[in-house]
C-alpha positions as CSV (number, residue, x, y, z in Angstrom):
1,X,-8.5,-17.3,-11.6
2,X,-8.1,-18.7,-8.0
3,X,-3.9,-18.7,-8.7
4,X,-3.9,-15.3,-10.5
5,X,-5.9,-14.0,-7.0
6,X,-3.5,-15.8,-4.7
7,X,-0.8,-14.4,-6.3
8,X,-1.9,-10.3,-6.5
9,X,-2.8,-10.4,-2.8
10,X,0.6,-12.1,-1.6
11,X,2.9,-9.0,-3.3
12,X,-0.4,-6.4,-2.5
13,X,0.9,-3.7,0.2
14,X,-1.7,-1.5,1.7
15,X,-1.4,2.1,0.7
16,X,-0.2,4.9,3.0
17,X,-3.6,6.9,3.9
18,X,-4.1,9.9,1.9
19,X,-5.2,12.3,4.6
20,X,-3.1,12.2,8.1
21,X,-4.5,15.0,9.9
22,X,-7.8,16.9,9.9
23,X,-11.2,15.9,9.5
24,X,-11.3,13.5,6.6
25,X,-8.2,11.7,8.6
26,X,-10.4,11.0,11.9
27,X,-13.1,10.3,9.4
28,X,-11.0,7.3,7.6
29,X,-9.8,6.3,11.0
30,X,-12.9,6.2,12.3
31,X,-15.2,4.6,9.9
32,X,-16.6,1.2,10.2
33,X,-17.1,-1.0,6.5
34,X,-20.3,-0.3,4.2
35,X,-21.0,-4.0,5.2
36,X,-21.6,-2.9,8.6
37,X,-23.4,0.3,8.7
38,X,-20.5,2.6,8.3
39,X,-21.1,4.1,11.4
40,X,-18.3,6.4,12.9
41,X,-19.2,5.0,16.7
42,X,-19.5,1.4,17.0
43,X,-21.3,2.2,20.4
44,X,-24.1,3.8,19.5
């Protein structure tokens, strides 16, 4: 499983972002992970 992993992720290219201008752009720019309170301002 561990092999079949290593090898997906090695040819994986992030996408191009759907959304490049307006709201739901700064929004994906802006975001922080679920992990980490998905917060849009880390200095809060």
């Amino acid at each position: 499983m561990k092999i079949k992993l290593k090898k997906r992720l090695k040819v994986w290219t992030q996408p191009k972002p759907r959304y490049t201008a307006g709201v739901l752009a700064k929004y994906a720019h802006l975001v922080n992970s679920a992990h980490l309170g998905a917060v849009t301002d880390a200095n809060l």
